[in-house]
N, C-alpha and C positions, 0 to 999 in steps of 0.2 A: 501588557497585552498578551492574553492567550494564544498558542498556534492559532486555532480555529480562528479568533477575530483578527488573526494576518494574513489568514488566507479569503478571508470576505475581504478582505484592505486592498488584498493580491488583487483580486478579482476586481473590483471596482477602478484600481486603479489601470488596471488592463481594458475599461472601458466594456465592462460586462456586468450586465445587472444581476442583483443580488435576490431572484425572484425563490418563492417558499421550496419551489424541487429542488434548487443549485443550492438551496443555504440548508435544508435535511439531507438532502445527498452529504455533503462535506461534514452536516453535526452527524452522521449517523459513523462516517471514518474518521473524522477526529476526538469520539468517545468512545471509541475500542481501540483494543492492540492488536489488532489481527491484517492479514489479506483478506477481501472479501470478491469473489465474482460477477461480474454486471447483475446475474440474476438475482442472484443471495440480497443485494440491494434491493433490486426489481421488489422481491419478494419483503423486505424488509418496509420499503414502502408505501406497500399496494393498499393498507387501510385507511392512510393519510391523502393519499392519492392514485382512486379504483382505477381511474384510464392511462397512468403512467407506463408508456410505451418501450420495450428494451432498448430502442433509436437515441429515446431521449435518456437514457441513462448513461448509455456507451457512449454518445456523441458529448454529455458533458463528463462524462470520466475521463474522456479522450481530451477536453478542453483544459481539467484540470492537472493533467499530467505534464499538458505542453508548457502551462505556467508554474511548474514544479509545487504545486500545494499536494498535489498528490502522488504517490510515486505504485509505480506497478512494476508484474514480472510475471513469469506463464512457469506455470504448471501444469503438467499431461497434455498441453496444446490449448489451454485453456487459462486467459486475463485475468489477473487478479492484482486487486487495488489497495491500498491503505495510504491513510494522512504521510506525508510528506515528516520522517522524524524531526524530533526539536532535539537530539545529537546531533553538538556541531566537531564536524571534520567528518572524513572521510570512512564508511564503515559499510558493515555488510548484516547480514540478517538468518539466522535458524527458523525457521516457519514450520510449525505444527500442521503436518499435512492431516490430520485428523478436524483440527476445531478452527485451525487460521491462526494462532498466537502466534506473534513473533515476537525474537530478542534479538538485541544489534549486538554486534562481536565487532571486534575489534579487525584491522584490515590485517590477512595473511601475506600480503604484498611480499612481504622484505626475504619471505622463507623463498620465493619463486626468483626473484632478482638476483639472489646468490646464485641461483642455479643456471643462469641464462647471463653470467660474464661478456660485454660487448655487445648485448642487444637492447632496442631501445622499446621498452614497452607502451605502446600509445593508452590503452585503456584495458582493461578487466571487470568482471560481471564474477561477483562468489557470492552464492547462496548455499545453506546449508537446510538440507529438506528431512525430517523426522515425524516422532512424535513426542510432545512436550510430557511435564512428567504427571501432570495433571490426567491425560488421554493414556496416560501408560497404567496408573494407581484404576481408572474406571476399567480399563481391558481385563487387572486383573482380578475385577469381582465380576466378569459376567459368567 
């Protein structure tokens, strides 16, 4: 079974129907690598469906996050979303702040533990923000 068809499984078994915006919302992040923004969806879409409202995007991004298919994190003060990785254990993420590409790194945990003897860490949040080398090779021919 594909991420994507565990996360319709997710949804369903969560007692949430699997109607054509919630099942293109989820195929449109789980066939890219990237973060993308309520609108960048919005925008992605509006030809499939012209009356699709921001409400109804953020309200099921927001749906899908709470049932972990989808995972998000903010940039400049601004929500950005992508499929929930199929890396299993615990890891963190590089995000091309130019196109959205992201890659999963490995967790730096253990460098910070050493340095904090005697303390009990409950949780941590590490992201790594740049630009991938695809966004760097286009910069250098304009």
């Amino acid at each position: 079974m594909t991420a994507f068809e565990q996360a319709v499984k997710t949804l369903k078994r969560n007692g949430y129907k699997t109607t054509g915006k919630r099942q293109r919302i989820l195929e449109l992040l789980y066939h890219s690598n990237k973060y993308m923004s309520a609108k960048e969806v919005q925008d992605r879409l509006k030809k499939m469906f012209p009356g699709i409202s921001p409400d109804t995007i953020y309200r099921n991004l927001r749906t899908f996050v709470s049932l972990k298919v989808v995972e998000e994190t903010e940039l400049n003060g601004e929500k950005l979303f992508r499929a929930t990785c199929d890396v299993h254990g615990h890891h963190h993420h590089f995000i091309c702040t130019s196109c959205g590409e992201t890659r999963e790194l490995d967790c730096p945990m253990s460098f910070f533990q050493d340095q904090l003897p005697g303390y009990d860490v409950h949780s941590h949040r590490f992201e790594l923000f740049g630009e991938c080398s695809k966004c760097l090779q286009k910069d250098q021919y304009k």
